[in-house]
TIVOPA-127395 format. One record per atom (N, C-alpha, C, O): z, x, y; residue in three letters. Coordinates in steps of 0.001 Angstrom, whole numbers, padded with zeros to 6 digits, always signed. Layout:
BEGIN
ZXYALA/...
***
This chain:
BEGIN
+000000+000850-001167UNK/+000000+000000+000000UNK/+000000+000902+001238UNK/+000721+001885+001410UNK/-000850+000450+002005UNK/-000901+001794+003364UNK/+000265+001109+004388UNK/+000989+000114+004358UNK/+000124+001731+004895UNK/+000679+001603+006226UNK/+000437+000013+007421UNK/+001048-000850+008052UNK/-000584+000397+007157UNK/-001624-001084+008016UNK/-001179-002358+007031UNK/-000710-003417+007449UNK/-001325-002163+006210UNK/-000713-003336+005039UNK/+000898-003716+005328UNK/+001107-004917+005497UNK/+001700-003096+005381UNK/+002934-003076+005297UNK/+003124-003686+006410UNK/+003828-004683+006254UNK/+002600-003403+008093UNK/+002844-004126+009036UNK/+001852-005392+008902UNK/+002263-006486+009287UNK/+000721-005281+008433UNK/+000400-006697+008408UNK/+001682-007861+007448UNK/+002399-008740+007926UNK/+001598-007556+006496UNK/+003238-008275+005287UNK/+004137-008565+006643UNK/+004263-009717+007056UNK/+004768-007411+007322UNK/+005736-007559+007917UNK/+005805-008728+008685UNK/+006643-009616+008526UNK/+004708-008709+009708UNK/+004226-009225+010812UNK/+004092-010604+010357UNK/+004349-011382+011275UNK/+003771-011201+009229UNK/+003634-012241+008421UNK/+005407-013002+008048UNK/+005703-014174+008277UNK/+006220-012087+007525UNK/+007391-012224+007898UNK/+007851-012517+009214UNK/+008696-013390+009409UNK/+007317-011800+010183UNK/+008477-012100+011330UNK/+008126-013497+011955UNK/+008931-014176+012592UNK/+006650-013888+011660UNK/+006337-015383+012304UNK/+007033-016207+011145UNK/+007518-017277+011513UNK/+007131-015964+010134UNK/+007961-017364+009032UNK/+009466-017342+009517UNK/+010125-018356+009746UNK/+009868-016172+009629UNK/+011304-016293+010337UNK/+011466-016665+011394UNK/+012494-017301+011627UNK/+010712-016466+012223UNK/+010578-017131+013548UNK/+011023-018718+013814UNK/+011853-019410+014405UNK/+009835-018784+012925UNK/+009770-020546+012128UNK/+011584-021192+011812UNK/+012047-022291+012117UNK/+012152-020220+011227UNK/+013564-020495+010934UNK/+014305-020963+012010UNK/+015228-021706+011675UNK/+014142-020685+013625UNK/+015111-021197+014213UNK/+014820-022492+014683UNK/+013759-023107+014789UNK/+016531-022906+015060UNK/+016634-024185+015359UNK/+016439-024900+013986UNK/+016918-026016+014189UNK/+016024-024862+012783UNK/+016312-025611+011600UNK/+017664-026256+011423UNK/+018757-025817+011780UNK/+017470-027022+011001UNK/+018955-027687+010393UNK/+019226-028043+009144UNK/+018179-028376+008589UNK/+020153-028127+008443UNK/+020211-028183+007346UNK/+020823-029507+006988UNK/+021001-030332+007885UNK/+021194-029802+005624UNK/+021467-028955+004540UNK/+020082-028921+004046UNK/+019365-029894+003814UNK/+019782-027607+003907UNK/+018430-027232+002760UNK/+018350-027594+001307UNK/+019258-027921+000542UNK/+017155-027473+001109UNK/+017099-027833-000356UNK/+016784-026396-001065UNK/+016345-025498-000347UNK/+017028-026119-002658UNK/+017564-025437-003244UNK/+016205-024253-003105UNK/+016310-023057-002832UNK/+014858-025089-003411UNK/+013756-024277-003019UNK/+013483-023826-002003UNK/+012638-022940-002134UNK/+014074-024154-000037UNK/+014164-023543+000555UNK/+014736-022445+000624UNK/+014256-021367+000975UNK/+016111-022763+000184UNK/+016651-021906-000181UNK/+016266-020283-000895UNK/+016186-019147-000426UNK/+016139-020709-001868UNK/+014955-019861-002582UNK/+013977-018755-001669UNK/+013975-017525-001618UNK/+013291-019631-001097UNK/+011863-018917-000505UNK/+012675-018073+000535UNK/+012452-016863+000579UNK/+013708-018695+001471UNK/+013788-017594+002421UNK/+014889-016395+001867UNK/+015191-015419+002553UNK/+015375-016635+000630UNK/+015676-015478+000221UNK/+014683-014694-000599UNK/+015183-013746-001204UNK/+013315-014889-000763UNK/+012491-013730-001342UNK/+011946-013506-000038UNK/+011306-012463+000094UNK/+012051-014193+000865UNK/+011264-013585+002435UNK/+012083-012477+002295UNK/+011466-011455+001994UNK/+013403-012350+002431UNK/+014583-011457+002793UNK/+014458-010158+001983UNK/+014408-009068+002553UNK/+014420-010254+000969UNK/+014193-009534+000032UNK/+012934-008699-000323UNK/+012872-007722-001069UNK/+011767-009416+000509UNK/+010828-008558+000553UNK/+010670-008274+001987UNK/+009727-007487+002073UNK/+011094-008511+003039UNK/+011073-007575+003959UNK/+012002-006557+004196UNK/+012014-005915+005247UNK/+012947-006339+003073UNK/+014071-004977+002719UNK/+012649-004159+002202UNK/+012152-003232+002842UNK/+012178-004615+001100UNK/+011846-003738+000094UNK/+010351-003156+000616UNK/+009860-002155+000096UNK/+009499-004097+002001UNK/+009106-003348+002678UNK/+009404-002443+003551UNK/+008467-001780+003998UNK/+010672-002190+003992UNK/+011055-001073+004905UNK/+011910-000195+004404UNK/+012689+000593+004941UNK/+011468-000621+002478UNK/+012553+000670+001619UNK/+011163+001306+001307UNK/+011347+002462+000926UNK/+009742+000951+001329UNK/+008075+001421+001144UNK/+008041+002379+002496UNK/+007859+003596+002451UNK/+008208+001765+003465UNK/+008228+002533+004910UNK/+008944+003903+004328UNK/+008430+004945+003921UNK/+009968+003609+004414UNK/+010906+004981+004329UNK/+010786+005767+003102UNK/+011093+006959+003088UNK/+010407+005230+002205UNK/+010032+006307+000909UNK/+008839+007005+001423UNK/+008770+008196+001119UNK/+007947+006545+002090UNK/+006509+007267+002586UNK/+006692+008350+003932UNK/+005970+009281+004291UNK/+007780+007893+004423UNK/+008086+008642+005057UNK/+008883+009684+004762UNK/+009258+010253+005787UNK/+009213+010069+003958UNK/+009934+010842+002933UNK/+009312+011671+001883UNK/+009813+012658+001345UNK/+008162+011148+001661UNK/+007150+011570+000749UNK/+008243+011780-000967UNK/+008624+012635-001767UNK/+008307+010238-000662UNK/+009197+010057-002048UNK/+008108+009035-003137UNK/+008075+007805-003096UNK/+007384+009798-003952UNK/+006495+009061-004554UNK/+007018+007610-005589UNK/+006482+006514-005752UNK/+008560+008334-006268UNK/+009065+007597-006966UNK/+009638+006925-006881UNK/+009919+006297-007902UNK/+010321+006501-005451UNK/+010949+005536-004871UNK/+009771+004277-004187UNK/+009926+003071-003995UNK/+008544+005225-003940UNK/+007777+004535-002843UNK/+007227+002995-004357UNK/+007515+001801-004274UNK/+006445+003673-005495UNK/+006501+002993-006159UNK/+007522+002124-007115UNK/+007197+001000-007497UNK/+008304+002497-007338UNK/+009495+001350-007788UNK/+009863+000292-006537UNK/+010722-000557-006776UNK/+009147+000324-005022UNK/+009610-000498-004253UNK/+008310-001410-004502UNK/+008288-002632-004648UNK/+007280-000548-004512UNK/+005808-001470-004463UNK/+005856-002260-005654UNK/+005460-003404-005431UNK/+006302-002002-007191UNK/+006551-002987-008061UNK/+007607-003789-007777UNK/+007275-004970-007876UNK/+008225-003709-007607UNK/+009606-004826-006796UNK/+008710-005665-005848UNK/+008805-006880-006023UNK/+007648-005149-004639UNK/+007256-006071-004074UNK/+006741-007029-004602UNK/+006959-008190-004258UNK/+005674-006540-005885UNK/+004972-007254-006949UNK/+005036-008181-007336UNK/+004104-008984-007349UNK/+006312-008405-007841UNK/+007227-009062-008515UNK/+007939-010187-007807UNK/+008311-011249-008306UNK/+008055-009816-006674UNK/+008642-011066-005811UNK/+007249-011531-005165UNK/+007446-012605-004597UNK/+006266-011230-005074UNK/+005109-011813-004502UNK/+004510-012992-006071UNK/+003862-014038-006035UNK/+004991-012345-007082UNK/+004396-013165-008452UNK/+005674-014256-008369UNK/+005363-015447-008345UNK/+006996-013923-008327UNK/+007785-014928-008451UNK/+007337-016066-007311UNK/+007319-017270-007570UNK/+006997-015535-006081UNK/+007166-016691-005379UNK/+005946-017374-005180UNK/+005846-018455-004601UNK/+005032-016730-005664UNK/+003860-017720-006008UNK/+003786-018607-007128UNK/+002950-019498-007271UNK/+004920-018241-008090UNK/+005262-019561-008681UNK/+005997-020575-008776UNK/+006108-021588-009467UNK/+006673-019860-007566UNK/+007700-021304-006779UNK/+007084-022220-006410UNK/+007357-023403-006609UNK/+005827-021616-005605UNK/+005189-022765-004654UNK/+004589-024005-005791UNK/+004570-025192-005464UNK/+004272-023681-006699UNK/+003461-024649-007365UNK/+004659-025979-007723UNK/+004294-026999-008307UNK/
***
């Protein structure tokens, strides 16, 4: 994942969170849900940032499969 990728993801994050204020609750369990894999993948993009910046190959990829993985989980939330 380059660089340009990572802020595009990001940037994609910060407008859904955006979206978050002023909500009210009580949420439902699948909201719930989704904005904790938002959360979780915008950690694990700025744990990609910093492994590359580090020139940590083996961290950089164990974050990019973690991203994977929450991009597969939550595409099967939506359905």
């Amino acid at each position: 994942m380059t660089t340009k990728q990572i802020e595009k993801e990001l940037n994609k994050i910060y407008k859904e969170r955006k979206s978050w204020n002023g909500a009210r609750g009580p949420f439902t369990k699948s909201a719930i849900r989704r904005r904790t894999l938002i959360l979780f993948k915008q950690k694990t993009l700025y744990n990609i940032e910093n492994a590359k910046r580090e020139k940590d190959k083996n961290k950089e990829a164990f974050n990019l499969e973690i991203c994977k993985i929450i991009d597969k989980y939550s595409d099967e939330d939506k359905i």
